[in-house]
FIMARMAR-379251 format. One record per residue: y, x, z of N, C-alpha, C, O in turn. Coordinates in pm, whole numbers, plus 50000, padded with zeros to 5 digits. Example, Ala and Ser with C-alpha at 12.3 -4.5 7.8 and 13.67 -1.06 7.14 Angstrom:
BEGIN
494315131950780495505123050780496705132050780496685142450846 497755128550708498945136750714500035129050787501145134150804 
This chain:
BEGIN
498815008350000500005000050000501265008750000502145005249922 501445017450060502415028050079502575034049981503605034049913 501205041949955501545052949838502215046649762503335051449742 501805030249667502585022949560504115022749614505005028349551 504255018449691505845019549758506415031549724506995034849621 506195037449820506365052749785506835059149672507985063749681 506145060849553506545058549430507055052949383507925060949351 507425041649331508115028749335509285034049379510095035149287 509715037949490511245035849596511365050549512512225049149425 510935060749512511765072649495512355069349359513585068349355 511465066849213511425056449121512855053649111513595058349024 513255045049216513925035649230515375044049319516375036949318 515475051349358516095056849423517005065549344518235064049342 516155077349260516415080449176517115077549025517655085148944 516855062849027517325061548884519135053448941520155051248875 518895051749047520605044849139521305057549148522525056149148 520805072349158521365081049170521715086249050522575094949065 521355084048914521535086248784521075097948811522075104948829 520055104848827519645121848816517815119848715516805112948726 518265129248636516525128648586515115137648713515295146648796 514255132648686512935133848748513155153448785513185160348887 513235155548654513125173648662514135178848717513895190048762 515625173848738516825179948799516135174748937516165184449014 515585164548996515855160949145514505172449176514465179749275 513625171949086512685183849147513435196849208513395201449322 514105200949099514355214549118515535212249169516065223249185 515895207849188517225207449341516695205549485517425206049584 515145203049488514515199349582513635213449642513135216849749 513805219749489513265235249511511645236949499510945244849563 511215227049395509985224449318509895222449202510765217049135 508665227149156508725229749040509035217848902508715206348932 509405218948809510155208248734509225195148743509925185148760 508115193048739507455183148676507015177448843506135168848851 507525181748944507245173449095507495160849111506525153749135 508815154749101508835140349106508095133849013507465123749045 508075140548839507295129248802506325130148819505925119448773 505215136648865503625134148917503745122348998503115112248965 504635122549121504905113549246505155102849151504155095549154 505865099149082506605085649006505135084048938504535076349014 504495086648861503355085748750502285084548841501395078648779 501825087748981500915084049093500395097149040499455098049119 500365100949014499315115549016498895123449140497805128449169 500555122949230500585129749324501785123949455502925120049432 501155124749580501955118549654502365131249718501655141249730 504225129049777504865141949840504185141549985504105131050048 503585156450042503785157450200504925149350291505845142550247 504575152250444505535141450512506875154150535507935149850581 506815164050512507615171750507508235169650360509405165850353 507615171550264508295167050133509145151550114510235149750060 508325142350170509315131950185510565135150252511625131750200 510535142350379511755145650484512525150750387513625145150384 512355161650284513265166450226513815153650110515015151850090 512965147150054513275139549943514485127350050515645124350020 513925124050138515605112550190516485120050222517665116550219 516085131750260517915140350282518455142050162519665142250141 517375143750060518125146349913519355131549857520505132949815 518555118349879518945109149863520115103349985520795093149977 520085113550097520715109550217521045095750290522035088950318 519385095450309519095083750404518215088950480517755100150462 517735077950616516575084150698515105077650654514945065750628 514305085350651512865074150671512875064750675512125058550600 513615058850752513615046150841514015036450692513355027650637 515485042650654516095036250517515075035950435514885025050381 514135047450399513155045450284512505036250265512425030150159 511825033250383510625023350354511325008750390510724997950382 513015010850439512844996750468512744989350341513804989150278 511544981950275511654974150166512544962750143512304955950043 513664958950228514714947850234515844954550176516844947550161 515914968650133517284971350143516654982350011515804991350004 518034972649879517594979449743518404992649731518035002149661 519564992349806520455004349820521225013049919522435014949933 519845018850002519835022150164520915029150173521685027650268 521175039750055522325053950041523545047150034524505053550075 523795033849986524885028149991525205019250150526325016850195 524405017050188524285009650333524705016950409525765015450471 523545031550422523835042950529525385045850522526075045350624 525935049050391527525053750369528785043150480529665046250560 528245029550428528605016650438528815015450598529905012450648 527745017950667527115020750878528355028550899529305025150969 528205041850815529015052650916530925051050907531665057450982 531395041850809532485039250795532515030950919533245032451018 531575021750897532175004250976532095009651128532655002551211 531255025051188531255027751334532625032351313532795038951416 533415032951265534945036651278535935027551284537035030451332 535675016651241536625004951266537274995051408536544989251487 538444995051414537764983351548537754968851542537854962451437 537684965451620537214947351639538154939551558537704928151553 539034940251507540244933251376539544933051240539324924251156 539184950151255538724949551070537384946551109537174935451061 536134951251183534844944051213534734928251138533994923651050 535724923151210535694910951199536114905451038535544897450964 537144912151025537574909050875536414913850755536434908550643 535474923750789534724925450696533604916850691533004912350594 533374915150836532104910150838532124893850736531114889150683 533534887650732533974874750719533974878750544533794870950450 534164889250540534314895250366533164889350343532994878450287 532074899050401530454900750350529684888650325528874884550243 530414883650455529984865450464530204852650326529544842650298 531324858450270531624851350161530794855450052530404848349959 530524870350076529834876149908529044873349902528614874049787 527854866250029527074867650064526334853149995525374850849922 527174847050050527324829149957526584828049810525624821449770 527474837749744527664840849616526174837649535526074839649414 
């Protein structure tokens, strides 16, 4: 069940980040054809290789697998602003989100 996820989300992660398969390898400091084995199921990353692959994408674990959330890197960004706000704009965004939310 995972492994399909797994693949799938980086997949998916990757193509929100606009980077090809062989640049995110080798920025990852593996050899060119690493992500796409992982994407093509050939090969699933270590739990250390995942650790590196969400810092690449800069989210936590936690963001990866949550399957509710199609754009964790945009969320995570999204968290660390809104812990800066206080209770005026809180409120005003939350009332934003609330409307888009409708939509």
């Amino acid at each position: 069940m995972y492994e399909e996820f797994t693949q799938k989300r980086i997949t998916q992660l990757r193509t929100q980040k606009g980077v090809s398969a062989r640049d995110m390898s080798l920025s990852l400091g593996q050899n060119e054809g690493y992500i796409n084995q992982i994407e093509n199921r050939k090969a699933l990353p270590s739990l250390p290789g995942l650790f590196y692959i969400c810092e690449y994408f800069q989210i936590t674990p936690q963001e990866f697998f949550d399957e509710g959330s199609r754009y964790p890197a945009f969320l995570a960004a999204l968290v660390e602003n809104l812990k800066k706000l206080d209770a005026a704009d809180l409120a005003t965004v939350t009332a934003l989100v609330r409307s888009l939310a409708k939509k």
